[in-house]
N, C-alpha and C positions, 0 to 999 in steps of 0.2 A: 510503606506504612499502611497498615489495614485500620479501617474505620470499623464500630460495631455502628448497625444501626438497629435502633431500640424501639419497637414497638409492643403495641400489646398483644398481636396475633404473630408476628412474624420479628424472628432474632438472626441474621443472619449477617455475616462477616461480608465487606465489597473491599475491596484492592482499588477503585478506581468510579471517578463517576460515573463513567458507563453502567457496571457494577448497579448503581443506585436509582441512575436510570431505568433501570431493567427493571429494576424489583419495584421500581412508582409501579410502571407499566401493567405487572403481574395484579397489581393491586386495585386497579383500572380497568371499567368493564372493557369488553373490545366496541363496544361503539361510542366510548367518549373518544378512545384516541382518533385522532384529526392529523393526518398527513401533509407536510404541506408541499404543493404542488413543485414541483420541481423548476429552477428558474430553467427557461431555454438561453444556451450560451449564442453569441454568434460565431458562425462557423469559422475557425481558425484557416486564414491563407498559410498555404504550405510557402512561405518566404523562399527556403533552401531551395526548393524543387521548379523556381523561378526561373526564367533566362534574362538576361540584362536587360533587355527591353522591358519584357513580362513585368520586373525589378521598379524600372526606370516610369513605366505607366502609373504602377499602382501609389506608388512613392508621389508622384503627381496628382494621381486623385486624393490619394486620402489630404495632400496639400490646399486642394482648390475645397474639398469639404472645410476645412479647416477656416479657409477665407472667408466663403460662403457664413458660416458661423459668427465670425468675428463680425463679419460687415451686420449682419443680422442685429446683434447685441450694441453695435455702434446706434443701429439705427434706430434702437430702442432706448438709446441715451447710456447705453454701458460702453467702459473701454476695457481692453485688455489688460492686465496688470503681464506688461513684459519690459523689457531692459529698454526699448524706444519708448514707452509712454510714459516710462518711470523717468527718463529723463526728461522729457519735455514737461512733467509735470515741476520737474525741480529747477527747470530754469524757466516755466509761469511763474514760480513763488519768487526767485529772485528777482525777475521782472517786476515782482509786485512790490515787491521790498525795497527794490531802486525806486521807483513810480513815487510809493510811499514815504520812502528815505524815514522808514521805523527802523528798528534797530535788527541790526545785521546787515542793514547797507552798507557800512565803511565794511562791514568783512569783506562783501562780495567785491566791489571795488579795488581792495588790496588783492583778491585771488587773483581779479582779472588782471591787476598791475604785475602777479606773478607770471602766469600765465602767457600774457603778451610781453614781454619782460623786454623785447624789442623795438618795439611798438610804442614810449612812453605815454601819446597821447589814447591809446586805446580804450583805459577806464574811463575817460571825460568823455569821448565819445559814443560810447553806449549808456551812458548814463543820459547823455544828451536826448537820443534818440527814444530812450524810453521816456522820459520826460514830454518830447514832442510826438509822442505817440506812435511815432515811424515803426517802433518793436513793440510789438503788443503778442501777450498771451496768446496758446494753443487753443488748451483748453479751459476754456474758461465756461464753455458751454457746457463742458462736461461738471464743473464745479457744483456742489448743491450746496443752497444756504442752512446755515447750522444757526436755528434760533429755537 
């Protein structure tokens, strides 16, 4: 689908934005256009052209980078949002919620009676313990007040 573009010096037919590009460009002294500098990539590791070790090293550093990172943002008060902190965040809340005994403690209570389904006295006793403080929240330090 061809565009007209309609000016008062110049009429001419583009197929494509490039096309339209072009013809800004013509229209444009050469020292307004501004290039812009080219990102530098980092060098791509040849993975394939690895040997199992070669493999096995790098796969470790870029691991301990990774730590290094996470420990960094811990220690600046950030946690990672992964499948271990997400959990321990949702069983602070229930902690909280038993603690509290606001509403969605009898839920929790019935999961854990699911749950332990062997165990009958298992809900009484974590209810107990969080009560008695013996189970207290992860993160709680990590928690920010919302006022």
């Amino acid at each position: 689908m061809a565009t007209t573009v309609i000016s008062s010096e110049i009429e001419e037919e583009t197929a494509s934005v490039r096309d339209e590009l072009g013809l800004l460009r013509e229209l444009l002294d050469e020292d307004v256009i501004v290039e812009r500098p080219k990102k530098s990539r980092k060098p791509s590791v040849g993975i394939g052209d690895m040997t199992p070790d070669e493999f096995k090293a790098y796969k470790a550093q870029l691991q301990a980078e990774r730590r290094a990172r996470n420990k960094e943002k811990e220690a600046a008060g950030s946690l990672p949002f992964d499948a271990e902190t997400t959990r321990d965040a949702l069983a602070d809340a229930a902690i909280i919620l038993l603690y509290a005994g606001g509403p969605g403690a009898t839920a929790i209570l019935n999961y854990l009676g699911q749950v332990f389904s062997d165990k009958p006295g298992a809900p009484i006793t974590v209810a107990a313990r969080v009560k008695s403080r013996a189970l207290k929240p992860k993160l709680t330090k990590f928690a920010r007040k919302s006022s």
